[in-house]
N, C-alpha and C positions, 0 to 999 in steps of 0.2 A: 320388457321387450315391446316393439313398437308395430303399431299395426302393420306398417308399411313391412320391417323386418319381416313379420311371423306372413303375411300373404305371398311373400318371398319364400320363406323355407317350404309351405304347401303347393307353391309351382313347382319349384323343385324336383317334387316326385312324381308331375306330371310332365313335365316337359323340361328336353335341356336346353337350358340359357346362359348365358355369361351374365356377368356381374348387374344386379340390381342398380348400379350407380351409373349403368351408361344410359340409364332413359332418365329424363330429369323430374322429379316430381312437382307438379303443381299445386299451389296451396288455392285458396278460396280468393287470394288478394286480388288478382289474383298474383303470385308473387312464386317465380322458377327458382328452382335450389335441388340439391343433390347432399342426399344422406352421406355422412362419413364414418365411416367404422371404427376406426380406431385414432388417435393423437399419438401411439406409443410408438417413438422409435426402434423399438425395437421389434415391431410388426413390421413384415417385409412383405405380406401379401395385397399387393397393391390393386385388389382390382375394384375396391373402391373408390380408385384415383381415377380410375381408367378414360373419365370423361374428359383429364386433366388434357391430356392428350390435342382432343382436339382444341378445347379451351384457351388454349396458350400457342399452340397453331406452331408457327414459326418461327416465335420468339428468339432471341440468341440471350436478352439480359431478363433476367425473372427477378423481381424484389420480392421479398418478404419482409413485409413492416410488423411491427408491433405496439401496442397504443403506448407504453409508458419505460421499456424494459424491466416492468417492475411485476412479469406475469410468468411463473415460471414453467405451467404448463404450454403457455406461447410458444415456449425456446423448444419443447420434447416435440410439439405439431410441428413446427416450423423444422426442426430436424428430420420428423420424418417425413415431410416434403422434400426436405434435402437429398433422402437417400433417394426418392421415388425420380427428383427430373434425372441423378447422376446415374440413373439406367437409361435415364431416356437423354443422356450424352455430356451434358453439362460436367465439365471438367473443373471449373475455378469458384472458388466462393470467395468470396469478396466482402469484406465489414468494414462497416462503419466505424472504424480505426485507421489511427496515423498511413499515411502515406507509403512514408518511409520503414515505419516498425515492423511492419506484416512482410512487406518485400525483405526484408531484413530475415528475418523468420522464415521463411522461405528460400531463402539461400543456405540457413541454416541445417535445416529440415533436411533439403537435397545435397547436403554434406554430410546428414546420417545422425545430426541430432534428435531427440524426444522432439515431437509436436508440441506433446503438452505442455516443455519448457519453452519453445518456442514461442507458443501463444498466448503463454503466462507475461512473457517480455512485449507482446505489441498489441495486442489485443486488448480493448477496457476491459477491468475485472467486472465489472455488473453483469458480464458474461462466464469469463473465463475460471472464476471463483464460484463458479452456481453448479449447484448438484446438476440441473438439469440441462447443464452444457456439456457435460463430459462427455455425453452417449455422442455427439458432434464432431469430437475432438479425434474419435475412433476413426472418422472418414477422411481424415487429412495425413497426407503422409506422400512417401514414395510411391508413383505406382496407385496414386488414390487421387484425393483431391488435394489441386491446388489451393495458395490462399494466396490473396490481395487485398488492402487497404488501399481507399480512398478518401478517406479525412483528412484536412491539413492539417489538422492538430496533432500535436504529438499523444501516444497515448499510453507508451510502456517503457519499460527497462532501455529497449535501446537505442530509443530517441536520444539517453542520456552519451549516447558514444555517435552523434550523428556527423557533427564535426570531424572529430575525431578520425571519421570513416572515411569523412569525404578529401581530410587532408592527407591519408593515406592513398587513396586513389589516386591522386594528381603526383606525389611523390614530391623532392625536395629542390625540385629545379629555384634555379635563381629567380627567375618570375614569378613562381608560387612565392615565396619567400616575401615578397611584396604583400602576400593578401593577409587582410589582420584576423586570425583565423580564433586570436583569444577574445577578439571584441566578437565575432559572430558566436563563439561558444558562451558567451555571458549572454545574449538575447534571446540565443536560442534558449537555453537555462530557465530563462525568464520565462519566454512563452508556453515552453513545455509543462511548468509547475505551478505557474500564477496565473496564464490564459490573457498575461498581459502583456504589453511593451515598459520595459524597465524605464521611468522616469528619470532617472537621471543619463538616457542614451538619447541621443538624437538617432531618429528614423532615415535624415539623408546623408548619417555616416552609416549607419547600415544597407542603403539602399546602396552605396557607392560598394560597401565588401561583398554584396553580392553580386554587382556589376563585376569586381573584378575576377571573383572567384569565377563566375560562369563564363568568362573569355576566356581561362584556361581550358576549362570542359572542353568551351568550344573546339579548341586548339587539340586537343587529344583526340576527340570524334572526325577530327579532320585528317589526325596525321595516323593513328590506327585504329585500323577499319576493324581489328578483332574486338575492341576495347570498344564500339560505334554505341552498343546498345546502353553500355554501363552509362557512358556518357550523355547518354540521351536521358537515360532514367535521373539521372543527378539533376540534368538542365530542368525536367518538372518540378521533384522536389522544390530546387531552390526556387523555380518560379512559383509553384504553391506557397512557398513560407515565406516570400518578398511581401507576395497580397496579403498575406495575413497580416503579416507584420505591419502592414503600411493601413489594417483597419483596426489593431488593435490600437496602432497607436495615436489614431484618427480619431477614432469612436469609443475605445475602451470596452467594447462588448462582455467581456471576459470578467469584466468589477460589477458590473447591472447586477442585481440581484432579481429574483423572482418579479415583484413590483414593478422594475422598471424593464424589463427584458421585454422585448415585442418579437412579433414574429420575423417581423421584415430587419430586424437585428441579425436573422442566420441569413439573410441573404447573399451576404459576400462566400458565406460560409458554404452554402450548399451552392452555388458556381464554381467553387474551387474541388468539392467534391466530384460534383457532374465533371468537370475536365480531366479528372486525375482519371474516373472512369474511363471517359473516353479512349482518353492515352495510353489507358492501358490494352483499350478493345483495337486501338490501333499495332498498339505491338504485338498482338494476337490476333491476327483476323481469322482464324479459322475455331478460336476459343469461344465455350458458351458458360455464362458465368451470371450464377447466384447472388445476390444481395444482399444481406442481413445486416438489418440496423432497424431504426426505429420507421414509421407509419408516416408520422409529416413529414421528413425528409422525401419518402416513395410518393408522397402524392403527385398525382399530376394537376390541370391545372383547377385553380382553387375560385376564381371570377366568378363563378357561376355560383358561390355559396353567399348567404345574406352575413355575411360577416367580414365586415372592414377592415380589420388586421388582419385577418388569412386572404381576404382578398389581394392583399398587398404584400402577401407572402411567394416567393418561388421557388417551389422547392426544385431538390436535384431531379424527382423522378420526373419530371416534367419538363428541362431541360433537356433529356437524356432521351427521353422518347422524341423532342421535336428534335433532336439530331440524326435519329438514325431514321432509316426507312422505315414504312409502314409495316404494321405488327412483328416488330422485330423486340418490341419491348414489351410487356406486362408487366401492374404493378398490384399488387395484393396486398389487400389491409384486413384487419383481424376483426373482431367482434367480440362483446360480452352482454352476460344482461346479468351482470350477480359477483360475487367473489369479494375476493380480496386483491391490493395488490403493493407494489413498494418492493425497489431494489434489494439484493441482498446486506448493502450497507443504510438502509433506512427505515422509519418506522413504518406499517403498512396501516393501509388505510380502505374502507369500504368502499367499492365499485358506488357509485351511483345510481337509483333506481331509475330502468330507464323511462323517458320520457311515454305516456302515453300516447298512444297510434305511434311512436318513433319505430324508426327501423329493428332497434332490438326489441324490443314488444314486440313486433311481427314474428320476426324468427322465433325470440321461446315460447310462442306459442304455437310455433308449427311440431311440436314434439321430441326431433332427435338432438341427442347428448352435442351432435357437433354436425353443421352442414357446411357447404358449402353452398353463395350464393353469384352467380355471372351477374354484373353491376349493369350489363348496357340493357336492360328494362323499362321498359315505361313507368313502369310504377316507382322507383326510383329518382325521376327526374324532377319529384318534387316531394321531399322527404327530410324527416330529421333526423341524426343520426350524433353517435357522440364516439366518434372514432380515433380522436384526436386528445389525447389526455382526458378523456371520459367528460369533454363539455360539449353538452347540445350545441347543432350549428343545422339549422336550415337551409335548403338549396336543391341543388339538381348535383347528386353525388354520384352520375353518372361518369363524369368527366375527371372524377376525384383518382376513383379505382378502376380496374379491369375488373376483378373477385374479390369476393371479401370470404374469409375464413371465421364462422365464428363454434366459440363454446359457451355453453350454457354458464356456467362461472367457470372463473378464475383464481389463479393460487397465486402466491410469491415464491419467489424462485428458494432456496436454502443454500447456505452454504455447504462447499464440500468441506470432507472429513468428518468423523463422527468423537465426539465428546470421550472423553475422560473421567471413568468414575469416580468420586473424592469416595472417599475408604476410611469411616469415621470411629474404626473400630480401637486397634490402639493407637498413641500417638507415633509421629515419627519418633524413629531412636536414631541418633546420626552424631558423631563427634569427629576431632582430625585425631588419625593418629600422629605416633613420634614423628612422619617422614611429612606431616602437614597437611596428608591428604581426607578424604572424606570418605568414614568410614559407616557403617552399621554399629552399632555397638549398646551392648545392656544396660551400659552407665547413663544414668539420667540426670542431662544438666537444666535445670528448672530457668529458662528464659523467661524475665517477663519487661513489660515497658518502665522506665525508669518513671519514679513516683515525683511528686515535686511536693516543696516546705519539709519542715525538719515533724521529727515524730520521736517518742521516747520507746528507747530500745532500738533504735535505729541508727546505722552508720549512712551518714550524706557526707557525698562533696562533689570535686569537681575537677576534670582531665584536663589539663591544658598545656598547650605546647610549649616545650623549656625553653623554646629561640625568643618564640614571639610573645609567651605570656595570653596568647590565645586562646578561647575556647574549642578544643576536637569532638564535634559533635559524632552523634554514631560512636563510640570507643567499645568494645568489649570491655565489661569488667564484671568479676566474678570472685568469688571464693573458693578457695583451692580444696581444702578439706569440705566443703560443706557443701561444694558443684552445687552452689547456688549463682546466677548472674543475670545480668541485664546489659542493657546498649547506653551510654547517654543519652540524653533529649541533645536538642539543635544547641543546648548554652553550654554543652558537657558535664549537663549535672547527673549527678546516680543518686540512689536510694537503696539501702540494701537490710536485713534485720542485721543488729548489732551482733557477734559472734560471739557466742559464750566460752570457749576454749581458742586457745592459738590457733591463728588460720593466717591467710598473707592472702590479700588481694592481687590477681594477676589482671594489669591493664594492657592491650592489644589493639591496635589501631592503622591501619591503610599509610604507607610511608612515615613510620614511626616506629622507631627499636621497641620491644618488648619490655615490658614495666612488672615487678615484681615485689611489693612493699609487705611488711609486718603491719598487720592491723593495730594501729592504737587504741589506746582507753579514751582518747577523747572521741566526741561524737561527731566532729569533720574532718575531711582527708583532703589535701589538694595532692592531686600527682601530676607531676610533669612530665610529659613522654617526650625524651631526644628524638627528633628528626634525623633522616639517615641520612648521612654524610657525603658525598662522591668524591673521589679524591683514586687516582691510579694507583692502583696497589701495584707490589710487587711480584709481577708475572710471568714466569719465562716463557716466550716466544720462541717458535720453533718451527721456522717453515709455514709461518698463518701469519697472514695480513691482518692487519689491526686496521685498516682503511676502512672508516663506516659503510658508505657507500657498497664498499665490497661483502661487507656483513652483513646488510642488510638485504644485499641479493641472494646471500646465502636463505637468510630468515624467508625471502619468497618463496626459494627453492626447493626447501623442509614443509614449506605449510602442509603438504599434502602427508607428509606419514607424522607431524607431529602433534595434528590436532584431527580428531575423532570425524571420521566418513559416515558416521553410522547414524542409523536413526535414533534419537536418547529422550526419554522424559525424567523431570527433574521437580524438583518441590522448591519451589521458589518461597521466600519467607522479607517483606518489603518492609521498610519503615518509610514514610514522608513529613517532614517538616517545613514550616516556612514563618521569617518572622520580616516584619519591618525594620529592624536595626534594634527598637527599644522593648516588643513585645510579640509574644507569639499570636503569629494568625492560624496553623490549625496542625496539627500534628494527627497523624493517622497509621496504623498500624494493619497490612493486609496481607492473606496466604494465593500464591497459585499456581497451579498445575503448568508444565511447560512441557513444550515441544518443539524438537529443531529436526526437519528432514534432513537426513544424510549430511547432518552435523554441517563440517566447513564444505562440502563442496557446494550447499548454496544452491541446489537444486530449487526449494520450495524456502520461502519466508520463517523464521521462529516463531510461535506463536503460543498464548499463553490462556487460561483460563481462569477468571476470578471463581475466588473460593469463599471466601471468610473476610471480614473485613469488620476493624474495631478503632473506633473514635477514639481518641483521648481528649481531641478536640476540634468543634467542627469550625468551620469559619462563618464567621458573623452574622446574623439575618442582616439582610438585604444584601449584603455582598455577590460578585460575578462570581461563580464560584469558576467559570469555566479559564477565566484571569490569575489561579495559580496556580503554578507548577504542581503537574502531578497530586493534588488532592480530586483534579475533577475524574482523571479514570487512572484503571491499573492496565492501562495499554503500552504504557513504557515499557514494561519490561519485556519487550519484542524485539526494543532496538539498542540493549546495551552491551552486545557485542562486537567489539571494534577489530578484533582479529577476521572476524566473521563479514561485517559489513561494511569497513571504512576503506574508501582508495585508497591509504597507506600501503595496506596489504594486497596489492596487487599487481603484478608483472607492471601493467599496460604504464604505470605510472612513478614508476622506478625514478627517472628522472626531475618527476614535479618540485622536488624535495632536495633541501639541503638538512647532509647530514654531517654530525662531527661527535667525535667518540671522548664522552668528557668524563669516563673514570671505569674502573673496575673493582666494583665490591664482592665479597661475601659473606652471603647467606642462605644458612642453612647448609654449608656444606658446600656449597657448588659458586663457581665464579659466572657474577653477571658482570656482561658489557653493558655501560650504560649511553645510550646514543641522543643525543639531542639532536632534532629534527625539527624542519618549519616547513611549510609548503612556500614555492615559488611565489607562484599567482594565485590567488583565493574564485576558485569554481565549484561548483559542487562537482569535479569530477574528482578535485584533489581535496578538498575538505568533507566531503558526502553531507554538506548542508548547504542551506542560502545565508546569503545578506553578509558574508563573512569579510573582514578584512584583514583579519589575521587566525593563523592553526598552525601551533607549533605543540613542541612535548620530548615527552622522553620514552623511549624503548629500554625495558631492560630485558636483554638474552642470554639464557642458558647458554654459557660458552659452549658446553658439552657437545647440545643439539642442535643450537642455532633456535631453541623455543624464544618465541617472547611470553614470561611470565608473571609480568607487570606494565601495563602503561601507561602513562599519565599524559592529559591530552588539555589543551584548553583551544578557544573557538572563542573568537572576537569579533561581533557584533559589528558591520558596518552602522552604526549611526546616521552617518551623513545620509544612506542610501533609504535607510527603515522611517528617517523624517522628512524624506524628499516626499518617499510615498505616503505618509502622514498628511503631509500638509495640503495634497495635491487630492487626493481621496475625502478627507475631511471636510474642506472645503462644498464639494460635488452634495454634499448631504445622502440620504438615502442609507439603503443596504452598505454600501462602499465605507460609509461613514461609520459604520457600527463595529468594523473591524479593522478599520484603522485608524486610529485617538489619542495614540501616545505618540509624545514627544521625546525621546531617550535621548537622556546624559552618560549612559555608562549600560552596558548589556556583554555581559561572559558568561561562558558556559566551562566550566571545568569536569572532568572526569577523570577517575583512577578504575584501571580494569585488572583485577589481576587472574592466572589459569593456573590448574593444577593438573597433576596426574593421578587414575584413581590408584594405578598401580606403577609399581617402575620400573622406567623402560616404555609403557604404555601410553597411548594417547593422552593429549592433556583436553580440558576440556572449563568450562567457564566456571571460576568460583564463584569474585564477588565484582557486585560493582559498585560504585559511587559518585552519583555527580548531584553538582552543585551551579545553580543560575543565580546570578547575582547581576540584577538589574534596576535600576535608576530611570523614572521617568515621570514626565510630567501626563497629566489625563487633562486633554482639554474637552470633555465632555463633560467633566467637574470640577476643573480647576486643581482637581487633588495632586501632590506631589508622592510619591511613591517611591521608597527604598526597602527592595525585596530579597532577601538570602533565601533560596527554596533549596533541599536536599533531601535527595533520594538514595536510601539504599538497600541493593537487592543481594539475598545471600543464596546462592544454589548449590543444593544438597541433594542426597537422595537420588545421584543418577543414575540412570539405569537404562544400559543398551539391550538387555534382553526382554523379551513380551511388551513393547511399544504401543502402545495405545496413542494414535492420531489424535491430533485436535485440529480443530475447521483454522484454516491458513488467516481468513479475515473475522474473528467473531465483533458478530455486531454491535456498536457502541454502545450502547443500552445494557446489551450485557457486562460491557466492562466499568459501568458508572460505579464510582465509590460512594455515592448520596445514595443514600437511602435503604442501604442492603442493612437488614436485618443482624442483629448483634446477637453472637450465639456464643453465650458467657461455657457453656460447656467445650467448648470448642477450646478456646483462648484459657481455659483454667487447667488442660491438662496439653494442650498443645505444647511441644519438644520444639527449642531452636538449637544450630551448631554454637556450640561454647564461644567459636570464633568468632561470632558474627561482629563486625568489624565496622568503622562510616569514613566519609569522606574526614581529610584532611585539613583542607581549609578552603 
């Protein structure tokens, strides 16, 4: 307890006073400041604020900076500052997020959606993903606080629908019809996810489709006055993303890496922020609204500091204040002398000791946990301070800040949700029953990694496809009496002990009829597995359209009762390989914990938790390891659900797609349709990736329910567009150059997804998946030429919607690295896989 406190609680009982923090204390510097009591949001007795009051005067815009977003006790102060001005009326908070996404969210919102989905979709995660944002999340809402975005950048989920939005707005008049609304969706695309302008677009064909799109606007705001404001809000938007786009594709700000980034680089950036504010304080004039984002951006002006790139910096809050009237703005910067710090997706790293005599020196030696200091001081007008990414900068930082908020240290923010215990007590027990599904069960089928070279007393050989004489890597194969089995490596070889009594080898494989052999007495096996056939069987039709198109609307209109709402963790069990064509580069076997919030409705992200992880083989010293597929993390297996995450499956996009119904098979009892499908135009709204220039595939459906219980998908590599940006980034040297160096002849991605149900009748839910990159390129950073087959495949078992144990939505990359985790041969000598376990095909 602190002197100041304990002389405080002894008046107390002599005389009644209000709050200790409304007389300011003086230090010896002599240097003014005001104790603060608490950081916790959720302390609501604010009469340690109470100075704040006059402090901030008349303000309408209040910022809240913070040095790094990488301090997560920042976020809980700066929240409970939040609650504290929205008694003292402040209705709107405002972040340093997309423009467009937060007003998106906001319309959302006041249509009765979740917040916290809302602001999962516009909001940056370094926020929205951190334990110590949720308490924030609680103040937004109906009836609570607003939210707005001022960033030009795009920053969430529904920047990816911005287009989209805006051509729905305007509607389908003949003069819309004119504006090329696929070439603005392919830029926008760009800028949203690379922070660049696509090389291969010219800037004054986009400059001309946002000419024309914002004539229509104009045209609507003119002819209904109900529709004035929507149309007003679109005419910024597209004015903010013209400049952007005309400085990305200027300057390239977006490719600079660390090294070559300057200050005066955000300049375009933070003018475009400052306006969006503005515009917006214009469409509210009677609105008083919050700021949160980062400290340089809130600065105001910077001239006065002995440093020539910040000198040549302007930021927004400095813009914003010389726009409006006098003390109508404040901006407030934070303070540390200690801690730690570093986003919830980065590694963290040690505060900086501060400089001696500097400004934080002064404060942690004035005593309390947290003050607060008013900037316009004399003894500040010539001071050093490191308020800005924690590097000293001498000057007169009077003119920087209005207050500065600091704490004694600092923390890193955490991710939400809480972990998932691994249970290393027995193994998992899990087989398919008769009906194929995933069951529990006492029978123990001994899974292990397929061995390689021949061995006495051993049966070897090798799965290959009967069409093409191929190798099927990934295969199940096993023995039936002796529920001994393994998977093949990547060339579809197995290993198994030679059986001493008759047994029959059972082989199983992803798009390939089931295999069934008598074990010989010689000591190698080749088995060929038939590929499944498609060809329309004979089916009576009765009253049901056999029209793809039309059955695949049905397939949207089922998703909801045919695949699982619910919350589910699952035991995920990975294998990855990769070779050159002539030899293997690293083959890896890994376990992990999974979780998917409220299954398909897509609420929250899938997310997984590494467990266990065992080499067979690592790739080569000196090699990138981060250069192939899936041996550098087990973060894949997040994104291998395609029913779950792919625009195929969803309403919005029904049309993108040509479909045509090219057979009817059965298996297992039940009739599938089989649908071949392509996307129109290659975006990522209709492929859910980039750089694509073709995505086509097959659907097969449960006639019954209209499920799809198999997909198979492939993803074709624009080339021309991935060595435009090659050549053009390469060239520049630097950062930019480090990760763009290939020259691609060939780049596909294939996937086989297939879903089960655990019971029947019941939700189906994700069994396995498997995909396969096969890419071609030249490295001209070495000259080396490169032909890569990488495949991954994950088996999920063990699912279970009851007693759900959360896992954090984004764990951080570190924790998901495959290098270097610990080999726990106990683990892997008694660990259980599904007998099924199955790999891609080709």
């Amino acid at each position: 307890m602190t002197s100041t406190r304990l002389f405080l609680i002894l008046a107390l009982l002599i005389i009644r006073i209000v709050s200790y923090a409304q007389a300011p204390a003086i230090a010896s510097s002599p240097l003014i400041y005001h104790p603060v009591r608490s950081i916790s949001p959720a302390d609501t007795n604010f009469r340690d604020l109470a100075f704040l009051k006059k402090e901030i005067g008349d303000a309408r815009v209040v910022f809240l900076g913070e040095p790094t977003h990488g301090e997560g006790n920042v976020f809980e102060a700066k929240t409970r500052l939040v609650r504290y001005l929205q008694q003292q009326g402040f209705g709107t908070i405002a972040f340093e997020s997309g423009f467009y996404e937060v007003a998106r969210a906001q319309q959302a919102i006041e249509a009765g959606q979740d917040p916290a989905a809302c602001l999962s979709k516009s909001v940056f995660p370094i926020w929205t993903q951190s334990r110590e944002f949720q308490s924030l999340i609680s103040l937004v809402g109906t009836s609570r606080l607003k939210i707005a975005g001022f960033d030009p950048q795009l920053s969430g989920e529904y920047g990816e629908e911005l287009v989209e939005d805006l051509q729905a707005f305007l509607g389908s008049s003949k003069q819309v019809q004119d504006v090329p609304f696929d070439y603005l969706e392919e830029v926008v695309a760009s800028m949203g996810h690379f922070y660049t302008f696509p090389p291969t677009h010219q800037y004054a064909l986009f400059n001309m489709a946002i000419g024309k799109v914002s004539k229509q606007v104009r045209q609507v705001a003119a002819a209904d006055p109900r529709r004035r404001a929507r149309a007003e809000f679109w005419l910024q938007t597209l004015t903010s993303l013209n400049a952007l786009a005309r400085d990305y594709a200027q300057n390239d700000t977006g490719a600079k890496g660390p090294q070559e980034f300057k200050a005066q680089d955000s300049n375009l950036r933070d003018r475009l922020m400052a306006d969006n504010l503005l515009w917006y304080l214009r469409q509210h004039p009677t609105e008083k609204v919050i700021c949160w984002g980062a400290a340089p951006h809130f600065a105001g002006r910077l001239t006065s500091l002995q440093n020539p790139e910040l000198q040549a910096f302007r930021p927004m809050g400095g813009l914003v204040k010389a726009s409006l009237p006098m003390g109508q703005v404040y901006l407030l910067g934070t303070a540390t002398a200690g801690g730690k710090y570093g986003n919830v997706h980065r590694p963290h790293q040690e505060v900086p000791v501060p400089a001696p005599g500097g400004l934080e020196a002064q404060l942690a030696a004035l005593g309390p946990e947290y003050l607060f200091v008013p900037m316009r001081q004399p003894t500040l007008e010539s001071t050093t301070a490191s308020l800005f990414e924690y590097q000293p900068v001498a000057g007169n930082w009077t003119q920087v800040f209005d207050g500065l908020l600091f704490l004694r240290t600092v923390r890193p923010p955490v991710l939400v949700g809480q972990p998932l215990p691994l249970t290393r007590g027995d193994s998992v027990r899990f087989t398919k029953t008769g009906r194929g599904t995933l069951a529990m069960d006492a029978r123990r089928v001994r899974m292990r990694a397929a061995g390689t070279g021949l061995a006495g007393g051993r049966l070897c050989g090798v799965v290959l496809d009967q069409k093409t004489q191929t190798a099927v890597p990934f295969a199940s194969v096993y023995l039936k009496q002796q529920e001994i089995g393994l998977i093949t490596n990547i060339k579809g070889e197995f290993e198994l002990p030679q059986p001493t009594t008759p047994d029959s080898l059972v082989v199983t494989s992803l798009g390939f009829g089931r295999q069934a052999v008598a074990v010989p007495a010689q000591p190698y096996l080749t088995v060929l597995l038939p590929p499944y056939t498609y060809s329309l069987a004979e089916v009576t039709i009765k009253g049901e359209s056999m029209d793809a198109r039309t059955i695949m609307a049905r397939v949207l209109q089922r998703l909801p009762q045919n695949y699982t709402q619910q919350d589910y963790n699952a035991n995920v069990y990975a294998r990855a390989s990769s070779t050159n064509f002539d030899s293997l580069l690293y083959d890896v076997d890994y376990f992990s914990s999974f979780y998917d919030p409220q299954g398909y409705r897509s609420v929250g992200e899938a997310t997984s938790r590494l467990e266990e992880v065992k080499w067979n083989k690592e790739p080569g010293k000196g090699n990138v390891w981060t250069e192939y597929h899936f041996a550098h993390s087990g973060y894949f297996t997040n994104f291998h659900d395609l029913v779950d995450k792919n625009p195929l499956f969803q309403a919005r996009t029904l049309k993108s797609y040509t479909y045509s119904l090219s057979g009817v098979i059965q298996e297992q009892g039940r009739d599938l349709l089989v649908i071949d499908f392509a996307a129109r135009k290659n975006s990522y709204r209709t492929t859910g990736d980039y750089f694509d220039q073709g995505y086509s595939g097959k659907l097969y459906v449960n006639r019954a329910d209209y499920a799809v219980t198999r997909c198979e998908v492939e993803w074709q590599r624009d080339t021309v567009l991935l060595n435009s940006l090659t050549h053009k980034y390469y060239a520049q040297g630097g950062s930019a150059a480090q990760r763009w160096h290939h020259v691609h002849q060939d780049y596909r991605i294939r996937q086989t997804v297939t879903y089960q149900q655990l019971n029947p009748g019941g939700p189906y839910f994700l069994d396995h998946s498997a995909q396969t990159w096969i890419e071609k390129h030249t490295d001209l950073a070495t000259g080396r030429r490169m032909e890569k087959l990488s495949v991954l495949s994950l088996q999920f078992a063990n699912i279970r919607t009851s007693d759900v144990v959360p896992l954090a939505p984004q764990p951080s990359l570190a924790s998901m690295l495959l290098k270097g985790r610990p080999f726990n041969e106990a683990f892997w000598r008694t660990h259980l896989r599904p007998d099924s376990l199955r790999g891609q095909t080709k």
